[in-house]
C-alpha atoms as a printed R data frame, in Angstrom:
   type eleno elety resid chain resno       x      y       z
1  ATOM     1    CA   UNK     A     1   0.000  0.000   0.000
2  ATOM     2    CA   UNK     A     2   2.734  2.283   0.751
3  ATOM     3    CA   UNK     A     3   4.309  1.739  -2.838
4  ATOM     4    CA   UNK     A     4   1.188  2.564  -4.401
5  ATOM     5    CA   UNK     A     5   0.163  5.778  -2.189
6  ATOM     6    CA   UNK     A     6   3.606  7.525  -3.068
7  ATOM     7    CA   UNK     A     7   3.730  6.272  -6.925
8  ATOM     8    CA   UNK     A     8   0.605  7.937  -6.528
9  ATOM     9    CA   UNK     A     9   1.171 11.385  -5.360
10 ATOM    10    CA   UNK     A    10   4.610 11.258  -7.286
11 ATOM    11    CA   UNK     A    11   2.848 10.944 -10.443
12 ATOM    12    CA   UNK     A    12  -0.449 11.902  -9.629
13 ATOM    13    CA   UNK     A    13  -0.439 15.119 -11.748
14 ATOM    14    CA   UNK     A    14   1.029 13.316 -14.525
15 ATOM    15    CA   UNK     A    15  -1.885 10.472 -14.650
16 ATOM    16    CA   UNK     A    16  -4.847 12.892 -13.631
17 ATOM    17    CA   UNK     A    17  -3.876 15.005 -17.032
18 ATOM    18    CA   UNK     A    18  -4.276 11.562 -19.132
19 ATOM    19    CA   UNK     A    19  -7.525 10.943 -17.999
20 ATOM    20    CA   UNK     A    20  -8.750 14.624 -18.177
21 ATOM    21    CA   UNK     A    21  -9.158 14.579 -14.754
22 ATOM    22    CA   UNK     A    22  -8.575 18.143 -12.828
23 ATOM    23    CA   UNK     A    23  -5.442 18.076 -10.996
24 ATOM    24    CA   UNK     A    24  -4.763 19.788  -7.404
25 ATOM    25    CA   UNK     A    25  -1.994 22.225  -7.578
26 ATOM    26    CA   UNK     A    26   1.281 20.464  -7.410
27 ATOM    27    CA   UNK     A    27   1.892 21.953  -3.621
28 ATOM    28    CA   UNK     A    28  -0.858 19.852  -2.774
29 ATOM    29    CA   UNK     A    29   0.713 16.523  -3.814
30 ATOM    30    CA   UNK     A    30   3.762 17.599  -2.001
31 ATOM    31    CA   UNK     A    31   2.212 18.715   1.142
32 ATOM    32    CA   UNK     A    32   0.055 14.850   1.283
33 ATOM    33    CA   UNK     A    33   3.363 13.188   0.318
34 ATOM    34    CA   UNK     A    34   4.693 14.853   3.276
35 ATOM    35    CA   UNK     A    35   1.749 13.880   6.162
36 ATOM    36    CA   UNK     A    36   1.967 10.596   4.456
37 ATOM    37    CA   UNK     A    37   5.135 10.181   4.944
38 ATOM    38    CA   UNK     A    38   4.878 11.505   8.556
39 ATOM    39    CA   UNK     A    39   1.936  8.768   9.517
40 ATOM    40    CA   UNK     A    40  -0.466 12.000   9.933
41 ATOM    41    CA   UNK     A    41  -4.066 10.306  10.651
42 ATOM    42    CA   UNK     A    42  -7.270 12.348  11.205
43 ATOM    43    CA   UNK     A    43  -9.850 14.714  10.209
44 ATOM    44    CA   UNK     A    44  -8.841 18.810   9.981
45 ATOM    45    CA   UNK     A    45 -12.494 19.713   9.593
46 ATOM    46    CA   UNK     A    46 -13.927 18.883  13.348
47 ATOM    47    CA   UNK     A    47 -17.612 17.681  12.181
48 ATOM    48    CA   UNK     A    48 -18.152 21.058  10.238
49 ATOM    49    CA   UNK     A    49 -18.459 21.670   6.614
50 ATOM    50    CA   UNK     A    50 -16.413 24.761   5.208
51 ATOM    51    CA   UNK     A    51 -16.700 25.725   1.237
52 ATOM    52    CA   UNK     A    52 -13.954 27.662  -0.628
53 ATOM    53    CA   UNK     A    53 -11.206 26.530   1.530
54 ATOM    54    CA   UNK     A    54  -7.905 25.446  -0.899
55 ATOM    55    CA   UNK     A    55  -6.697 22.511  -0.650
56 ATOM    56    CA   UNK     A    56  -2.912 23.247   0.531
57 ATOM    57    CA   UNK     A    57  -4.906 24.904   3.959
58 ATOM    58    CA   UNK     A    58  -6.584 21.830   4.650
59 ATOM    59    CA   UNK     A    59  -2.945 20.076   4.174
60 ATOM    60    CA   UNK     A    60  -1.068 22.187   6.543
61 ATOM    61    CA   UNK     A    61  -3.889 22.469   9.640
62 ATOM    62    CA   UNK     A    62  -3.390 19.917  12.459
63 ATOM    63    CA   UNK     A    63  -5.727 17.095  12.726
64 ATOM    64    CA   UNK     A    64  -8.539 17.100  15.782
């Protein structure tokens, strides 16, 4: 699982633009390689929905 989460966010960008997919901004893959690699578990949002957030915010807050 671990082989296939960071060949994954390595070349996430990459495979996302094959498949017309809308990529996140390249930070973003960077920033969830990182917590993966860090064993960062939980939930930044604490039970309450929140609309135009970016993604790279919701990357660096500590989980609850």
């Amino acid at each position: 699982m671990r082989e296939f989460v960071e060949f994954y966010l390595k070349n996430g960008p990459d495979l996302i633009k094959e498949v017309k997919y809308v990529p996140l901004p390249a930070k973003a893959y960077d920033m969830a390689l990182a917590n993966f690699h860090k064993a960062k578990l939980g939930t930044v949002f604490g039970g309450v929905p929140e609309i135009g957030i970016r993604v790279e915010d919701l990357l660096a807050r500590e989980t609850k």
